[in-house]
RODO-2510 file (C-alpha; in nm, 4 decimals, decimal comma):
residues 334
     n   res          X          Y          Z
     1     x    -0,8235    -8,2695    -3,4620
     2     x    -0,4755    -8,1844    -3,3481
     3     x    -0,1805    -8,4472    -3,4181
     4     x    -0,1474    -8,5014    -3,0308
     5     x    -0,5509    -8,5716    -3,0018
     6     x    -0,5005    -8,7527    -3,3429
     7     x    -0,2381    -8,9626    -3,1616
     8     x    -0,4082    -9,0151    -2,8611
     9     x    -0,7190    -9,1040    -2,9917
    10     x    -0,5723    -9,3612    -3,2519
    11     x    -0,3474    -9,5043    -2,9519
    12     x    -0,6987    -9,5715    -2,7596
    13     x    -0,8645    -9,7525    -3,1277
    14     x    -0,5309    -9,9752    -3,2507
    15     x    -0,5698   -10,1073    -2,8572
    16     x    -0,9211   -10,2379    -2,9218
    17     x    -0,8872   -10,3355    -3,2699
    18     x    -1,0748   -10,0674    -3,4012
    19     x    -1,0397    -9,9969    -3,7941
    20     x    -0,9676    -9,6096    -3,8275
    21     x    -0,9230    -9,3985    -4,1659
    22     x    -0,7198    -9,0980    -4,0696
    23     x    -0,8021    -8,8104    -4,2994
    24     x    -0,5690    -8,5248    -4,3970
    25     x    -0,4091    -8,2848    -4,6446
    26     x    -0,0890    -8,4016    -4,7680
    27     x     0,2348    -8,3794    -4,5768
    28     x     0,0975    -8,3122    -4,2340
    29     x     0,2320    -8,6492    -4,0866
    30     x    -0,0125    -8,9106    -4,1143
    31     x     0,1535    -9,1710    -4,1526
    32     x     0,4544    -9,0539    -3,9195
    33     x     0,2031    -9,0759    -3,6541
    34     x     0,0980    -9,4154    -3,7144
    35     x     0,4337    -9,5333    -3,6992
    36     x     0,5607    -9,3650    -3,4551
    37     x     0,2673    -9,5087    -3,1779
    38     x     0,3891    -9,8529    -3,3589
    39     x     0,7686    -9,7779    -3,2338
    40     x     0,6081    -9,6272    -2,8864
    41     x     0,4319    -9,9596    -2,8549
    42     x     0,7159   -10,1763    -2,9745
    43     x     0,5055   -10,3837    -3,2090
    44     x     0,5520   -10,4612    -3,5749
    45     x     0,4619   -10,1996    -3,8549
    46     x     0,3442   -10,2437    -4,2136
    47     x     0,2759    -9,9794    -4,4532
    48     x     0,1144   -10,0754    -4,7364
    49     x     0,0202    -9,8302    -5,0153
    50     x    -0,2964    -9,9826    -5,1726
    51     x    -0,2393    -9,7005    -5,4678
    52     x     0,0753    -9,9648    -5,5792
    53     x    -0,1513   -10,3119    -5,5549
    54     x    -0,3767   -10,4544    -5,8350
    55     x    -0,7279   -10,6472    -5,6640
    56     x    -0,5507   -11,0058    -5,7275
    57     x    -0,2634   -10,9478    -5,5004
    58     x    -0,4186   -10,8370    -5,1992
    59     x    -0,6210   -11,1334    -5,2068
    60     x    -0,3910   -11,3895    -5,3498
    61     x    -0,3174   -11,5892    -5,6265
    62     x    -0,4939   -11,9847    -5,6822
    63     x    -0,2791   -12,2355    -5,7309
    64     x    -0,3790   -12,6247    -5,7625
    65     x    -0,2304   -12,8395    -5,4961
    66     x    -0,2048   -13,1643    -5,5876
    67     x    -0,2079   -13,3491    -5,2568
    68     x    -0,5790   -13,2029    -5,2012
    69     x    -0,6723   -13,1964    -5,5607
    70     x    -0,8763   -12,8671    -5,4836
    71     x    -0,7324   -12,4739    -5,6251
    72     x    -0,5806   -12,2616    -5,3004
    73     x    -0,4702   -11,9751    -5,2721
    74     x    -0,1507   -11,7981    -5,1580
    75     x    -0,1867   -11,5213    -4,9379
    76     x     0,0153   -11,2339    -5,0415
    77     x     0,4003   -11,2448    -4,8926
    78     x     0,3744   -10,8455    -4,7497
    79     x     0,0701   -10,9279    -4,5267
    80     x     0,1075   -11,0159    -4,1710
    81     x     0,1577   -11,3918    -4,1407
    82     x     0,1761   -11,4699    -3,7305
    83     x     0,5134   -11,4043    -3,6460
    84     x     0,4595   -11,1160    -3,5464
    85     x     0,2403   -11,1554    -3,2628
    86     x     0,1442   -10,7773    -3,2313
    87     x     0,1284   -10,4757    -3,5341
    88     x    -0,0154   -10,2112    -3,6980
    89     x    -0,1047   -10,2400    -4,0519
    90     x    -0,1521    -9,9166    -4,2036
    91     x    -0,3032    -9,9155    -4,5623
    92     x    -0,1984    -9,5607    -4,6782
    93     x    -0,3804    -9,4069    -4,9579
    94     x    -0,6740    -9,6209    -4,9526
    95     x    -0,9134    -9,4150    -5,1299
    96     x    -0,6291    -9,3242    -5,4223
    97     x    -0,6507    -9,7209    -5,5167
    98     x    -0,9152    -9,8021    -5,7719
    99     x    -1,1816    -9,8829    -5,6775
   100     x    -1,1657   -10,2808    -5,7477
   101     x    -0,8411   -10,2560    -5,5241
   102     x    -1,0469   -10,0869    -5,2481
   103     x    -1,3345   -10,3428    -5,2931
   104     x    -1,1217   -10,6153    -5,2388
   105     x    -1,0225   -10,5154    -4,9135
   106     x    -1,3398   -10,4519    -4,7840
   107     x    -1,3578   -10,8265    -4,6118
   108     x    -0,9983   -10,7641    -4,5061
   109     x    -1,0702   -10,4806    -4,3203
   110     x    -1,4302   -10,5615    -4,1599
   111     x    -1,4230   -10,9294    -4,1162
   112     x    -1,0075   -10,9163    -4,0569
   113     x    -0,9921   -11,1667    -4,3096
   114     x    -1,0234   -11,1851    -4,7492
   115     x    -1,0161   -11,5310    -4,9188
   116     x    -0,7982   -11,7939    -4,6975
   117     x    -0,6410   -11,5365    -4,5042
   118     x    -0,7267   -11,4131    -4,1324
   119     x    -0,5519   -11,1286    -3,9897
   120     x    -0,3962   -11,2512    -3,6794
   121     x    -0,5519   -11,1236    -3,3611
   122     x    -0,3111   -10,9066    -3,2631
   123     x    -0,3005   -10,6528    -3,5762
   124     x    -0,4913   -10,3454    -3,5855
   125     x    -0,6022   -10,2100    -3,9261
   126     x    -0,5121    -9,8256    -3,9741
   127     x    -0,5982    -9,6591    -4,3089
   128     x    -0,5334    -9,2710    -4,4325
   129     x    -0,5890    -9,1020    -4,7655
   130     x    -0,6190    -8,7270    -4,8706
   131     x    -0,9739    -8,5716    -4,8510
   132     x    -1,1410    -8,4885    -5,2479
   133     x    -1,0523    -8,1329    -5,1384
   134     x    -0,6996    -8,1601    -5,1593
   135     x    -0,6776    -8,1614    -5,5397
   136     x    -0,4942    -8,4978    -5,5017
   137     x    -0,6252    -8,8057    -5,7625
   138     x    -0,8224    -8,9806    -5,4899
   139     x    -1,1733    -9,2163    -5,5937
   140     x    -1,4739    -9,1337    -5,3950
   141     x    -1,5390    -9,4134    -5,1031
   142     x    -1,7805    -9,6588    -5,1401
   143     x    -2,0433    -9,5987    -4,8557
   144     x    -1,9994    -9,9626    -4,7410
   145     x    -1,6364    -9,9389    -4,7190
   146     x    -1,6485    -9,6085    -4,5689
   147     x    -1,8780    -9,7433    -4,3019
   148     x    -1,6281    -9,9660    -4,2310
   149     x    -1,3840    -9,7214    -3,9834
   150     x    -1,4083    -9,5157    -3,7009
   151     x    -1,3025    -9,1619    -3,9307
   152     x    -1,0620    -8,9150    -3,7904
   153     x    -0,9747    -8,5935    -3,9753
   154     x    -0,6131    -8,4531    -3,8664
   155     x    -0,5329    -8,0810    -3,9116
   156     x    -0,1705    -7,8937    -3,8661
   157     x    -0,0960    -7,7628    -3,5593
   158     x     0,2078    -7,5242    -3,4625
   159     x     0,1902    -7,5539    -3,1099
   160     x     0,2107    -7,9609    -3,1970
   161     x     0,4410    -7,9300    -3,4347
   162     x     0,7320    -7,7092    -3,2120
   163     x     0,7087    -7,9547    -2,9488
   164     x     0,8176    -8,2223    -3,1575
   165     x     1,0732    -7,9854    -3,3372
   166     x     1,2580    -7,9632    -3,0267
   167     x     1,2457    -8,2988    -2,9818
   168     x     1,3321    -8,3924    -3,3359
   169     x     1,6545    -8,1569    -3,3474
   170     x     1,5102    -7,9572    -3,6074
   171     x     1,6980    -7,6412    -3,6950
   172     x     1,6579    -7,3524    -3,4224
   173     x     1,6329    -7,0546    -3,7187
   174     x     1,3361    -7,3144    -3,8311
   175     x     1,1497    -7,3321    -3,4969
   176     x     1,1804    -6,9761    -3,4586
   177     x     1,0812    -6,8771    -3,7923
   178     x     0,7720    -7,1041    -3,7557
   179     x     0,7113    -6,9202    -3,4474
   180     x     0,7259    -6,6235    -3,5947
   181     x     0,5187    -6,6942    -3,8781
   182     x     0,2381    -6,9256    -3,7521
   183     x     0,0799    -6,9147    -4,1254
   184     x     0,4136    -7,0707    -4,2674
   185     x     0,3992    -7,4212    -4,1290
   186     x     0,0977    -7,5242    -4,3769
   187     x     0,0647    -7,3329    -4,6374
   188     x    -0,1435    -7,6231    -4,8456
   189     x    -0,4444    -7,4158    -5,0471
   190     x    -0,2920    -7,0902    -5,0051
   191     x    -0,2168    -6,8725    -5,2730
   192     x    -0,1210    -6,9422    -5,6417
   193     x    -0,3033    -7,3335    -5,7229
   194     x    -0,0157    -7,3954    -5,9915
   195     x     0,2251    -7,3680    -5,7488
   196     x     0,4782    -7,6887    -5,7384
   197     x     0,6489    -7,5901    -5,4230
   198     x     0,4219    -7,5453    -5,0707
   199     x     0,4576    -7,5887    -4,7341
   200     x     0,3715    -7,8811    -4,5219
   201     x     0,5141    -8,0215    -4,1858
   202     x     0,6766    -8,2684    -4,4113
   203     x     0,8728    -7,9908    -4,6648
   204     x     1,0199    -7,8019    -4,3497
   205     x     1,1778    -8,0998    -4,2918
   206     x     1,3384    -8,1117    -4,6079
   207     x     1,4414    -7,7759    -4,5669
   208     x     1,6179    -7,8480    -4,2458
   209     x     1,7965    -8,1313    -4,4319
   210     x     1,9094    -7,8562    -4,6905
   211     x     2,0141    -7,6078    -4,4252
   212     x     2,2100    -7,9228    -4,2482
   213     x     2,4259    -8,0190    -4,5753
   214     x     2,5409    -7,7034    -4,6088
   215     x     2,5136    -7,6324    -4,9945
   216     x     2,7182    -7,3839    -5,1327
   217     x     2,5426    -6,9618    -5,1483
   218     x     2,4266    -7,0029    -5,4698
   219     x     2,2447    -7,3407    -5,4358
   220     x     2,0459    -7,2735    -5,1163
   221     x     1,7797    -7,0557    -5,2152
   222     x     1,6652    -7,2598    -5,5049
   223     x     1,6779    -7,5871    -5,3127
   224     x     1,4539    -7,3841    -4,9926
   225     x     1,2246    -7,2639    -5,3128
   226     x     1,1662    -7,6263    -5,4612
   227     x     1,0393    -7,7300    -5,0888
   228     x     0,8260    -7,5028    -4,9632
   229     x     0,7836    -7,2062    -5,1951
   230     x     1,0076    -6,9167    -5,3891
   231     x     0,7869    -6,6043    -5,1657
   232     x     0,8400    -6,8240    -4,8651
   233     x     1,1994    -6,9300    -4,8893
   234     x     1,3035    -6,5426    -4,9700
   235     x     1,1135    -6,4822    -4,6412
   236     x     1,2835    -6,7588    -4,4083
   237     x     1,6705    -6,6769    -4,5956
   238     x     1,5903    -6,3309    -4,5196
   239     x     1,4718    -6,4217    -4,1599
   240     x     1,7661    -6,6462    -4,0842
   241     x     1,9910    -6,3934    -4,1864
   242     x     1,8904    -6,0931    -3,9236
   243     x     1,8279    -6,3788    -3,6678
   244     x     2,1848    -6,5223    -3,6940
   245     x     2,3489    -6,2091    -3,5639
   246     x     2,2626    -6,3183    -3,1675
   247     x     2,4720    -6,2649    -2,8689
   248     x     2,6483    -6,5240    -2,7646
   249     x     2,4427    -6,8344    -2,5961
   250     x     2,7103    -6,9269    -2,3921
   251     x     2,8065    -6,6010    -2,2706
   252     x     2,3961    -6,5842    -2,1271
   253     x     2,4209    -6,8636    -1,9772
   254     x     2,6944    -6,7833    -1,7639
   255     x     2,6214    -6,4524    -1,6707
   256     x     2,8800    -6,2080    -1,9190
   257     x     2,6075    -6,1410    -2,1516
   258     x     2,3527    -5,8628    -2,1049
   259     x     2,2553    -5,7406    -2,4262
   260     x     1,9015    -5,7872    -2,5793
   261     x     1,8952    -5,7819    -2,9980
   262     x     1,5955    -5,5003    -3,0778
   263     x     1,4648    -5,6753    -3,3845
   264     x     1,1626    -5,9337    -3,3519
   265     x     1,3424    -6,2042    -3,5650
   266     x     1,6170    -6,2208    -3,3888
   267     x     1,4211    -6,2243    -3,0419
   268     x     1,2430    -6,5302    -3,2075
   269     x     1,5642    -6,7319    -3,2942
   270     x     1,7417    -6,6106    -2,9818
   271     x     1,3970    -6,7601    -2,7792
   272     x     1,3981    -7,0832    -2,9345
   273     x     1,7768    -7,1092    -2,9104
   274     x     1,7757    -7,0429    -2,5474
   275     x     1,4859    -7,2561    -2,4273
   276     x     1,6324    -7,5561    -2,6776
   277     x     1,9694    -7,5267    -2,4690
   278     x     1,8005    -7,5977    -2,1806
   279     x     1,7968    -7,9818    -2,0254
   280     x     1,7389    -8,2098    -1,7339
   281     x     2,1392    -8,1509    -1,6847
   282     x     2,1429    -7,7634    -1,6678
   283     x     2,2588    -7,6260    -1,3327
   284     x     2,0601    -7,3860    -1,1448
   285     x     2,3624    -7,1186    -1,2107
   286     x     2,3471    -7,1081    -1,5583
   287     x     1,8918    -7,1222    -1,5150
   288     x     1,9370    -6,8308    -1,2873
   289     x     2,1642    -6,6608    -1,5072
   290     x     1,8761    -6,7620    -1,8563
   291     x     1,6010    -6,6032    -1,5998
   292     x     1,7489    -6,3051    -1,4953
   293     x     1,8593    -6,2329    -1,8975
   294     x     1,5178    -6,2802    -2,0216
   295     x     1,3788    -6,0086    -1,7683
   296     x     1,5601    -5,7779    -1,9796
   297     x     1,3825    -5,8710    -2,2537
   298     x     1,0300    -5,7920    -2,3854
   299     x     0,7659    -5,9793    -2,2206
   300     x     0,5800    -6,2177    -2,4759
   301     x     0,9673    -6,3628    -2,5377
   302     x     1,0491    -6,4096    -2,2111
   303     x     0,7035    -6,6013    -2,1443
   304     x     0,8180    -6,7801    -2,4566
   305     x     1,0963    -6,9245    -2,3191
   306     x     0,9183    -7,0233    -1,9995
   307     x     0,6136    -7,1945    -2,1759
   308     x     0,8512    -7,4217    -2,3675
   309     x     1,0438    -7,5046    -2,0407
   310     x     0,7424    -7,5283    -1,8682
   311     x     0,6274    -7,7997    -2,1390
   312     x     0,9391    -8,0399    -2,1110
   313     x     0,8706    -8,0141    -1,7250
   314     x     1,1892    -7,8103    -1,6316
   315     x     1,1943    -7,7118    -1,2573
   316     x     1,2557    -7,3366    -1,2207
   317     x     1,1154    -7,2738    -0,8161
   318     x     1,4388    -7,3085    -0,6835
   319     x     1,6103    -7,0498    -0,9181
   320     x     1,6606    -6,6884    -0,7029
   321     x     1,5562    -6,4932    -0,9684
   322     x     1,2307    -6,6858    -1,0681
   323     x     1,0053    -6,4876    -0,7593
   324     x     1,1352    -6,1505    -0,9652
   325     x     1,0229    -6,2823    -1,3120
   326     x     0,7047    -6,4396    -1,1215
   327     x     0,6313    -6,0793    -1,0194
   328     x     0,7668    -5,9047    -1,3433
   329     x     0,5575    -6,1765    -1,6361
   330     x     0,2701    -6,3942    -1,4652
   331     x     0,0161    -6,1650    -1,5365
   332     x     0,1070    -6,2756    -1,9302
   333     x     0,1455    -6,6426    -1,8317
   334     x    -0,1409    -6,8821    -2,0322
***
């Protein structure tokens, strides 16, 4: 399942209350996700990583009150207690807690309550772990916990993952070079299975935090190697180097640029700059002027640039030169 039916689908569940257990490699934005529908929905979030608890303190610890003369016990302080009217609780890396941790929180999660504690009504219970596959330390699930959720198994997705690039401001050579290489986004699995270093939706966005600070020459191919990879940071440095000799942006956009850069790379990063550029804001000058460039340029970029525009829902009928590409491209429109 892609992140956007991922998304969509766990939207639908936390709305009814549904217990879910997300499944995934590692760093493909699990728990992003989960979060993020928590911001879209404006409730409350907790994340809590079962792998840190021991069994007593997710159910509580006894305690003799003398009023009653009877032993109670004190929910733990991180759990929701009501104030919150509406949340998500998201117990990452369920099935990496022992198993005594994970058997304590079987009541929690199917009866929304363990000892003297009741979830309040408005929570939903989300849970995510890695599969046994992913050579992480992770404690086979009980069948009665397991039969517990509603499981959904997320998988990267580069189509999913540009969108929210764009979105997220993440570097244009980075977009590009993702484009370019499809196979680099998730490279999880792949190759040498000592390897530190690999790539993951989550390392490419350290990697845009290295290319952001700016670290002097001879720090920024180790510091691209220790996130995703030393084959695959020579192979983005090298990338980002041919791609940064583009025309100049501003000069297409009003009209005194012409030329079209030969080499594929560079085609990629000038794409992905171009269509990022555009906004709601951009006047139909400087879209006529981005239309009539691309028709100079070979036809899977130019329909590049027009998907992605196409996706954020920019309006290109009333640009003059959009009947010309119509009749130049469609027949390589999706």
């Amino acid at each position: 399942m892609n992140p956007i039916s991922t998304k969509r689908s766990l939207t639908h569940l936390t709305d009814r209350k549904v217990p879910v257990f997300l499944w995934g490699p590692p760093g493909i934005g699990k728990s992003s996700i989960v979060a993020q529908i928590a911001k879209e929905k404006k409730i409350s979030y907790i994340d809590l990583r079962l792998s840190l608890l021991d069994p007593t303190d997710l159910r509580g610890i006894p305690f003799f009150n003398a009023d009653s003369g009877e032993a109670v016990w004190a929910p733990a302080s991180f759990l929701p207690d009501g104030s919150e009217v509406e949340g998500i609780l998201f117990l990452d890396e369920l099935n990496t807690a022992a198993p005594m941790v994970q058997a304590s929180a079987y009541q929690l999660i199917l009866d929304r309550k363990i000892g003297e504690y009741k979830l309040p009504d408005g929570w939903a219970i989300v849970a995510a772990g890695n599969r046994e596959s992913d050579r992480g330390v992770v404690f086979r699930m009980a069948a009665p916990l397991a039969n517990r959720f509603v499981h959904l198994e997320m998988e990267a997705s580069v189509e999913d993952w540009k969108q929210w690039a764009v979105g997220a401001g993440i570097d244009p050579a980075i977009i590009a070079f993702i484009s370019y290489r499809p196979d680099a986004l998730f490279t999880f699995g792949q190759g040498k299975d000592d390897s530190r270093s690999f790539a993951t939706p989550r390392t490419w966005e350290y990697v845009n935090e290295i290319v952001a600070s700016e670290p002097e020459p001879d720090l920024i191919m180790p510091l691209v190697a220790g996130a995703i990879g030393e084959d695959l940071a020579a192979a983005f440095l090298g990338f980002k180097v041919v791609a940064g000799e583009l025309p100049d942006l501003d000069g297409i956009f009003d009209g005194s640029v012409s030329a079209v850069p030969s080499e594929p790379a560079a085609l990629h990063m000038l794409s992905t700059a171009l269509a990022m550029r555009v906004g709601e804001g951009t006047s139909s000058k400087k879209l006529n002027n981005l239309i009539t460039y691309t028709l100079k340029m070979p036809g899977e970029f130019a329909v590049m640039i027009i998907q992605d525009l196409r996706e954020r829902k920019i309006e290109l009928d009333h640009v003059d030169s959009w009947t010309l590409w119509m009749r130049q491209f469609n027949n390589l429109l999706r």
